[in-house]
C-alpha positions in Angstrom: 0.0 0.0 0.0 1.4 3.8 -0.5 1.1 6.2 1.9 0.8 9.4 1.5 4.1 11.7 2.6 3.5 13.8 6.2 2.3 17.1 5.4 2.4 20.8 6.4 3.6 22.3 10.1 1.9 23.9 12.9 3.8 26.2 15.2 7.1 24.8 13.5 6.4 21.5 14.3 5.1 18.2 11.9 1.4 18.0 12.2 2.3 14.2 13.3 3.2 15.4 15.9 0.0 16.8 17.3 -1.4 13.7 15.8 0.8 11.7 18.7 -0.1 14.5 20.7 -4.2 13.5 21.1 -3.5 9.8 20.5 -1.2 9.8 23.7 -3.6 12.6 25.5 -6.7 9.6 25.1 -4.3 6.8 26.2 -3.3 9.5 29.3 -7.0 9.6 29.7 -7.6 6.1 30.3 -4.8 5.0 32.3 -5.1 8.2 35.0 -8.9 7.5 34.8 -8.3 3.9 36.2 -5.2 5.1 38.5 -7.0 7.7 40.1 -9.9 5.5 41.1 -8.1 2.2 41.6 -6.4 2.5 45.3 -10.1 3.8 46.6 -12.1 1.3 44.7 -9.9 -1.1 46.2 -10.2 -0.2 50.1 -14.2 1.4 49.4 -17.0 -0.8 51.6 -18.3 -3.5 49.4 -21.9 -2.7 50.3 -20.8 0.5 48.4 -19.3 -1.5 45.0 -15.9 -1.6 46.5 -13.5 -4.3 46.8 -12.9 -3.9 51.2 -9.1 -4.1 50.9 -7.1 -2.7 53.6 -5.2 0.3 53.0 -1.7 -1.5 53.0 -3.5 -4.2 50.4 -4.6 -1.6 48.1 -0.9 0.2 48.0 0.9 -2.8 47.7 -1.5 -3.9 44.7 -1.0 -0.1 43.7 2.2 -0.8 43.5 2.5 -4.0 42.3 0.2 -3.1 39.3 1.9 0.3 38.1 5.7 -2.0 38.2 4.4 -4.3 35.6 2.5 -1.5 33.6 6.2 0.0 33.3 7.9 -3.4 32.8 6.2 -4.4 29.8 6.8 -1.9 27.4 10.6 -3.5 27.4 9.4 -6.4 25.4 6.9 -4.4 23.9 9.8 -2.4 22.6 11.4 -5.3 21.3 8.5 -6.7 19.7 8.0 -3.1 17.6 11.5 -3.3 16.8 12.0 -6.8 15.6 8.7 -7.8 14.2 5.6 -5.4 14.4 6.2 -2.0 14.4 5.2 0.9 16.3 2.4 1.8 14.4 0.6 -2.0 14.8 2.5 -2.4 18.3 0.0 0.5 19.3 -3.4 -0.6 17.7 -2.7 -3.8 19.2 -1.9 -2.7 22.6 -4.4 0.1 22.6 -7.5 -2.2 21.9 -5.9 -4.6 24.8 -6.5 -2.2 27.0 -9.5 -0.8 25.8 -10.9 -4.8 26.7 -8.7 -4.6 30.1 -11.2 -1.0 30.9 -14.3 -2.6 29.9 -13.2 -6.0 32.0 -12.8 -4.2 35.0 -16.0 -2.6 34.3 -18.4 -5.3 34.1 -20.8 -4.9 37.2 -20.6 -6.5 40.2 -23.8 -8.2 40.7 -23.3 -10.0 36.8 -20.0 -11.8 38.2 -20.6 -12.4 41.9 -19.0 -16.1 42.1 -15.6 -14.6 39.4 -15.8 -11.0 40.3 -11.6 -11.4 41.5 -10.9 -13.6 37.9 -12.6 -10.7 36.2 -10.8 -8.2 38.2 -7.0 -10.1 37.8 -7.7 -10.8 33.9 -8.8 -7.0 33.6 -5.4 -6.0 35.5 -3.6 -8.1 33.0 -5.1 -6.7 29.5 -4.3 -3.3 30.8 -0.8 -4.5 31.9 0.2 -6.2 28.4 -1.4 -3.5 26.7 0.8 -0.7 28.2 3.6 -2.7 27.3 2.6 -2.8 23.7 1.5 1.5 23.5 3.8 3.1 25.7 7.4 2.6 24.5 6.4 3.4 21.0 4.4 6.4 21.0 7.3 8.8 22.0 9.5 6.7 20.2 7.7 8.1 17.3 7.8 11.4 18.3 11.6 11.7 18.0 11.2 9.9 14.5 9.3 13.1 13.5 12.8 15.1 13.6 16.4 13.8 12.3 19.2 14.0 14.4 20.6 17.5 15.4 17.0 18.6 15.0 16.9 21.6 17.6 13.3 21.5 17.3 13.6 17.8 19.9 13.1 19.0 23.4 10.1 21.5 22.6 8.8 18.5 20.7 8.5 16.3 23.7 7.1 19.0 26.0 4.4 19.8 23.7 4.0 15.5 24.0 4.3 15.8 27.2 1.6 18.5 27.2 -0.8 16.1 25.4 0.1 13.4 28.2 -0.9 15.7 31.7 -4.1 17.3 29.0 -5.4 13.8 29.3 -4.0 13.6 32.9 -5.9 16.5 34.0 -9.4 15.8 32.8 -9.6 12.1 33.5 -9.4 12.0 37.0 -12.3 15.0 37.2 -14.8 12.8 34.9 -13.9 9.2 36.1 -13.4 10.2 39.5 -16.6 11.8 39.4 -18.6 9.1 37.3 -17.2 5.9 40.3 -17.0 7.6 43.3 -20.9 9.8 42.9 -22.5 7.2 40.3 -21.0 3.8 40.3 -17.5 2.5 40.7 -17.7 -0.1 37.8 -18.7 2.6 35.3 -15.5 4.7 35.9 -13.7 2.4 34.4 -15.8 1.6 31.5 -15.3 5.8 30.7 -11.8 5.0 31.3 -12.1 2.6 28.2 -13.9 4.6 26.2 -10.9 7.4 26.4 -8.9 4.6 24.8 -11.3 3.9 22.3 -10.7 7.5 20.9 -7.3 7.2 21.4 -7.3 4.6 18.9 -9.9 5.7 16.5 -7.4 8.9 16.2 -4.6 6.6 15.5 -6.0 4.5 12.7 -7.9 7.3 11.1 -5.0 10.0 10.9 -2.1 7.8 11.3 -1.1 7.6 7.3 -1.6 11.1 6.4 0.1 12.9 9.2 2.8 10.0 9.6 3.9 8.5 6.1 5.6 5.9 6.8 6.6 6.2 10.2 6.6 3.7 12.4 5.4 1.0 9.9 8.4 -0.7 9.6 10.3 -2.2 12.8 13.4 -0.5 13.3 15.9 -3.8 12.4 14.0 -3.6 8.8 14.9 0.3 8.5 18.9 -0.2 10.1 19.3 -2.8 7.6 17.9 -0.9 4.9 20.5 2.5 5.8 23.2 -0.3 5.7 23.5 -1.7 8.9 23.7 -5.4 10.2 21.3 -6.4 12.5 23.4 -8.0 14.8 25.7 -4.7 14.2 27.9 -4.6 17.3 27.5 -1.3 19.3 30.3 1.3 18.3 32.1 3.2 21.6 30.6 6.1 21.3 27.0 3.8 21.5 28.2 1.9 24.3 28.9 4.6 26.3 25.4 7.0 25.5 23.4 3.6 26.6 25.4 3.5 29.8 24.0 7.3 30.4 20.7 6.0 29.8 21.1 3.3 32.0 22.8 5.1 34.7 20.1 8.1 34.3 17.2 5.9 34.6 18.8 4.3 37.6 18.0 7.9 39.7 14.6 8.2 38.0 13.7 4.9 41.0 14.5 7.6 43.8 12.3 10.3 42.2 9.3 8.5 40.6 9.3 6.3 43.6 8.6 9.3 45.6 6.3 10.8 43.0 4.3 7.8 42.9 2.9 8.5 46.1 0.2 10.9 44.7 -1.6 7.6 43.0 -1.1 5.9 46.3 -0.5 6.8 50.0 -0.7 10.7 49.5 -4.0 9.4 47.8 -5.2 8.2 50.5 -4.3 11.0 52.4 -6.2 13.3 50.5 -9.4 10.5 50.8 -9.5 10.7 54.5 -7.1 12.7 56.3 -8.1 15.9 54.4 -10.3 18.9 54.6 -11.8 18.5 51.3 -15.0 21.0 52.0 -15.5 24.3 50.2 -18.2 26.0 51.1 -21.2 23.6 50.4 -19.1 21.0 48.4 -17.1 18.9 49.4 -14.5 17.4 46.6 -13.8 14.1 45.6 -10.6 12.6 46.8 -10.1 11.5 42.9 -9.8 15.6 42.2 -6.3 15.9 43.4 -5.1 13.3 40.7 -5.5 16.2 38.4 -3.9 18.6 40.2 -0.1 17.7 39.1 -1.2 17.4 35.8 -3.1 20.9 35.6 0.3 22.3 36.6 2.0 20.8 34.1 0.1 22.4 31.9 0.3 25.5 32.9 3.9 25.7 33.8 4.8 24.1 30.7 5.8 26.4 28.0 7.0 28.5 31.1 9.8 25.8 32.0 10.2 25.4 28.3 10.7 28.6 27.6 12.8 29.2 30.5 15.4 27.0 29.0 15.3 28.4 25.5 16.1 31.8 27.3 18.9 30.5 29.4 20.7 29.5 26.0 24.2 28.3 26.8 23.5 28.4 30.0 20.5 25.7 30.0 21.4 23.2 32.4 22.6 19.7 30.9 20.1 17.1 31.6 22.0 15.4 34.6 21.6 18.6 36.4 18.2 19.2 35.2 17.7 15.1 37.3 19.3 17.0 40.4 17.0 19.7 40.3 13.8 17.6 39.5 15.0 15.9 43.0 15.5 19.0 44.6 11.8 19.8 43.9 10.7 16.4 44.8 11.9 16.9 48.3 10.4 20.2 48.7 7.1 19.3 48.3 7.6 16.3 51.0 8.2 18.6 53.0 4.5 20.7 52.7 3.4 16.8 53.4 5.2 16.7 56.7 3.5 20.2 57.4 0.3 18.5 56.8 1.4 15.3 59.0 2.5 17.8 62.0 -1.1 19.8 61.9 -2.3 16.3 62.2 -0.5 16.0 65.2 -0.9 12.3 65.8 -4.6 12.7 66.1 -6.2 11.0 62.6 -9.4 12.6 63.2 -8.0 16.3 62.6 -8.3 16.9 58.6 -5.1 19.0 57.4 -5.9 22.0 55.0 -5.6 21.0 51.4 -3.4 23.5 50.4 -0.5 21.6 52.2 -1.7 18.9 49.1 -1.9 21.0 46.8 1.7 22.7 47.1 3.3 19.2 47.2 2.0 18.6 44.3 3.0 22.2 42.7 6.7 21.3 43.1 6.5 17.5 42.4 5.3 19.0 39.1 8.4 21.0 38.9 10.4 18.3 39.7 8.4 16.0 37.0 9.3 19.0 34.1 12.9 18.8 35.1 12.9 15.0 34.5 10.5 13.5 32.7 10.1 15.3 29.2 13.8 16.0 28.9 14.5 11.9 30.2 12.5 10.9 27.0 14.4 13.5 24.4 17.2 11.8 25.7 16.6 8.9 24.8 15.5 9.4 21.4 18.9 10.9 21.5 20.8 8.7 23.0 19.5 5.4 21.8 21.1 3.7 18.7 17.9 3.6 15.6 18.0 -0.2 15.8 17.2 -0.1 19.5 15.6 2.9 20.1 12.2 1.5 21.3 14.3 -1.3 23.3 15.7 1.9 24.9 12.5 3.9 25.6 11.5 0.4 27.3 14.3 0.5 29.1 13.6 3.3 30.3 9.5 2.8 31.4 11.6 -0.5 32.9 13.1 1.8 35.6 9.7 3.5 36.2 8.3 0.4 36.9 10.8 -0.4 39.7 10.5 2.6 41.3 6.2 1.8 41.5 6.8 -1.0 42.8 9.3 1.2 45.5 6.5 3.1 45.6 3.8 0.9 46.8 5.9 -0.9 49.1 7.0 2.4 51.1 3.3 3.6 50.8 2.5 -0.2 52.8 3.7 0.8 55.6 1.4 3.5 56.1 -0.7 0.7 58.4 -4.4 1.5 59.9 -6.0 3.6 62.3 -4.0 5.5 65.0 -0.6 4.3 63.8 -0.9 5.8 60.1 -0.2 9.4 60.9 3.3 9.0 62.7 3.9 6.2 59.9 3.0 8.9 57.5 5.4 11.7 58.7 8.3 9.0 58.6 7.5 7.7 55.0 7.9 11.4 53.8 10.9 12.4 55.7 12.7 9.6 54.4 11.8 10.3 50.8 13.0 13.5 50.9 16.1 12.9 52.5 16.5 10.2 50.0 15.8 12.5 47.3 18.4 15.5 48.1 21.2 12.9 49.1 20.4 11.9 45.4 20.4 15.0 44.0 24.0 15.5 45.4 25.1 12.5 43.7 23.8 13.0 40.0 25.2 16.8 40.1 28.7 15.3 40.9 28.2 13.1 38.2 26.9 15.2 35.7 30.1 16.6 33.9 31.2 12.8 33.6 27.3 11.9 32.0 27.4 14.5 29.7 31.3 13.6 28.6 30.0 10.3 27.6 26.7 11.7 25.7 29.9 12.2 23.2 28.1 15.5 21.6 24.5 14.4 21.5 23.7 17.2 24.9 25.1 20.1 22.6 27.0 21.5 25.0 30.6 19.3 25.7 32.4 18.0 22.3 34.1 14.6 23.1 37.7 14.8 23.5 40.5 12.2 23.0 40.9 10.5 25.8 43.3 7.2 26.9 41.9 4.1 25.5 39.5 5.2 22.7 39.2 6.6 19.9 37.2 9.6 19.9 38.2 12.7 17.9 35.1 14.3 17.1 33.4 11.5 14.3 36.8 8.9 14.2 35.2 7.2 17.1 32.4 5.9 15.0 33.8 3.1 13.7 35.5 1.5 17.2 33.8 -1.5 18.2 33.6 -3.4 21.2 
């Protein structure tokens, strides 16, 4: 079949681009829709539709689930790679957890003696689904631009716009739909949000793409003259081990970020003042609050580096300060655990919520966008969605870190001193990690060999590197 070639711009940018842009915003939709309800569907009264978990249950499932939603896209990677592509690696994922929505969505009263086999296989679509969508849709984004493209990083925070768009809104209409109507039908709205995501995708995806994507990357390194089984060059071996070593402190600061989906969550559910006025606001609400930020503060941050110029921090640093941030806003949560007091009938003011998330979004601007422009950088073409799984791999452990820290929360009177100890010893975590990436970050950037735009190699003992000689070393 011929497709037709991408056409036209908007702001500068390949329409595809904004075509990933809704594709990933619907996707965004439908997992934050199901993540913002999950942990209180779980621990909600079963005379009420809930499940009846205890708290430390529901955050260890939390956890649990989100670590394999992360580790699959490495073999989904592979998969779009080797054999499917990234255009049929995200139909087929997509409409696997479109079914894994719907599953989790089939009333209770219809499935009364297989209502945990419904609720596991559910879990499980969505899981192998993620694995199949995520990796590939931003690996496709940096296929938009060829290498050098300066036009990169605003790329991925306009993506990254599309991602917290969908963020935002889900959690205000799902949350709402489960926690006023019926918990079973939040997650069928969550499906739906994939369904469009979809639609979008098959519809658009030849006009405003071409070609990209159709083809798994071994096919196109092959076709541009390299062996499959090429083995990695220097300079190639040592840009993976900055994604690997980069992706190793994204555990300390997603771990701690995670907490918003789980035991800060919960917080918000019943440890909060949540009335204003008359109304009193679903816990689900503050799901969308990080995301609204990002939003907002956006084109801000971006812009803020564009000004800076040759001073724009390399992306090491920018890791240090997304850690910084991270720890700031733990400590707005030990506010709110210190108004508590010890006593877990006094609700804390939201605001103390609300600013925690305000810098955790700071901190998630500082790593996240620029973590997947670097990789798009960094990764070699015939692994690049290998890499971006790699990557998601990382996030996943630091869920699972996530939910397990969260389980110690524990019940009743013990929870709030458990609380203010969980959150002081994130944030310490988080600056004593900080310190350590900012010492490493002139080293990290030194073996980016070029691809940061800041430090040109330089010849060094024991490789070949002068500017492009190093190319051709093999190891």
């Amino acid at each position: 079949m011929s497709l037709e070639k991408p056409v036209g711009t908007i702001f500068g940018h390949p329409k595809g681009l904004f075509l990933l842009f809704g594709t990933e915003m619907w996707e965004r939709f439908s997992y934050y829709g199901m993540r913002a309800i999950l942990v209180l569907y779980l621990v909600a009264l079963t005379e009420s539709g809930g499940m009846g978990w205890s708290n430390s249950d529901a955050l260890s499932l939390y956890g649990t689930y989100t670590f394999l939603v992360y580790v699959t896209p490495l073999f989904g990677g592979w998969l779009a790679d080797n054999v499917l592509g990234q255009r049929k690696s995200i139909i087929i994922g997509g409409l696997l957890m479109a079914a894994g929505q719907f599953t989790l969505g089939v009333p209770h009263e219809y499935i009364i003696s297989n209502e945990m086999t419904f609720f596991y296989t559910g879990l499980a679509l969505l899981i192998i689904g993620n694995g199949m969508f995520k990796p590939n849709i931003s690996t496709m984004v940096g296929d938009l631009y060829k290498e050098g493209d300066h036009r990169r990083d605003g790329a991925f925070t306009i993506f990254y716009m599309g991602i917290n768009l969908g963020a935002a809104i889900a959690p205000l209409i799902v949350g709402t739909i489960a926690e006023k109507f019926e918990w079973q039908y939040g997650f069928i709205a969550a499906g739906i949000g994939m369904l469009m995501s979809i639609i979008l995708q098959v519809s658009l995806g030849n006009k405003y793409l071409g070609d990209i994507g159709i083809e798994p990357a071994v096919k196109q390194s092959n076709t541009k003259g390299q062996a499959k089984k090429e083995s990695l060059t220097k300079i190639e071996f040592d840009r993976i081990k900055v994604i690997f070593i980069m992706s190793a402190f994204t555990i300390i600061f997603w771990a701690g970020f995670e907490q918003g989906g789980g035991l800060m969550n919960l917080f918000a559910s019943e440890y909060t003042d949540r009335w204003i006025m008359n109304f009193e606001v679903p816990a689900s609400w503050f799901q969308s609050v990080s995301a609204i930020f990002i939003v907002i503060l956006a084109p801000s941050v971006a812009s803020c580096w564009i000004k800076m110029d040759h001073k724009e921090p390399t992306s090491p640093v920018k890791f240090a300060l997304a850690l910084i941030f991270l720890a700031i806003g733990f400590l707005f949560m030990i506010g709110a655990t210190m108004q508590q007091g010890g006593d877990i009938t006094v609700k804390t003011s939201m605001m103390w919520l609300i600013m925690a998330y305000l810098f955790h979004t700071l901190g998630e601007l500082c790593l996240s966008p620029i973590g997947l422009s670097m990789v798009t950088k960094l990764a070699p073409l015939r692994l690049a969605s290998v890499m971006m799984g790699i990557w998601f791999f990382f996030t996943g452990m630091a869920n699972y870190v996530a939910g397990y820290v969260g389980s110690f929360i524990g019940e009743s009177t013990e929870s709030a001193n458990n609380a203010m100890v969980i959150f002081a010893g994130i944030a310490i975590t988080a600056t004593l990690s900080a310190v350590i990436i900012y010492l490493l970050s002139d080293k990290l950037v030194y073996w980016m060999h070029g691809a940061e735009g800041v430090h040109q190699p330089q010849k060094h003992e024991g490789s070949i590197i002068a500017q492009q000689g190093m190319s051709t070393e093999r190891i």
